[in-house]
N, C-alpha and C positions, 0 to 999 in steps of 0.2 A: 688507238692503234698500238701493236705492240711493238715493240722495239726489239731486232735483232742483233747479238752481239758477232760482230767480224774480227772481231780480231783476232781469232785463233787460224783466220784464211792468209794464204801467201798473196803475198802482193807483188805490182810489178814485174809478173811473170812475161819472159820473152818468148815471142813469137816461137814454135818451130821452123817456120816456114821465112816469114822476113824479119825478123828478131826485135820487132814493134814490142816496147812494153804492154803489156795487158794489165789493167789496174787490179782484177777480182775475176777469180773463176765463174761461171754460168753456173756449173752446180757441182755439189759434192755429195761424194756417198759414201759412207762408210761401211766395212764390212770388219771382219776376223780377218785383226792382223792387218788391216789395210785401210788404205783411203785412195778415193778416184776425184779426181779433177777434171772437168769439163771447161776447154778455154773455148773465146772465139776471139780471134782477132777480127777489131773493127778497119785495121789498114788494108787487111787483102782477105777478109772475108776466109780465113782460114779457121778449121777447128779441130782441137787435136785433145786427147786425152794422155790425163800425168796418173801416175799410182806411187803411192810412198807404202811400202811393206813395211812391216815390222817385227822385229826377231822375237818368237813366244816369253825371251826372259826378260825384253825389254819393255817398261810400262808405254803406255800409248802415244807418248808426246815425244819420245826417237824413232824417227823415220831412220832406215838404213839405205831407202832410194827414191829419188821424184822424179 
């Protein structure tokens, strides 16, 4: 089995909704300039989407928002 590495994912992300930490996104996708996060909270069944832009001069690993 192959082994996936996480640790480039945000952890302990809080809720939008009841501010329940979330251990690990559902899923992520990468585009130009960006990254999307898919959470669900397991306390209230909530699921909300985060996006980190990134400024064209800045290399890929400064977000300027989540």
């Amino acid at each position: 089995m192959a082994r996936r590495d996480f640790g480039y994912l945000p952890r302990e992300n809080p809720c939008a909704q009841c501010g329940a930490p979330i251990a690990a996104p559902d899923w992520t996708e990468n585009g130009p300039r960006r990254i999307s996060y898919l959470w669900h909270c397991k306390a209230c069944d909530y699921k909300f989407e985060a996006v980190a832009f990134y400024d064209a001069s800045h290399s890929d690993q400064q977000a300027l928002a989540a």
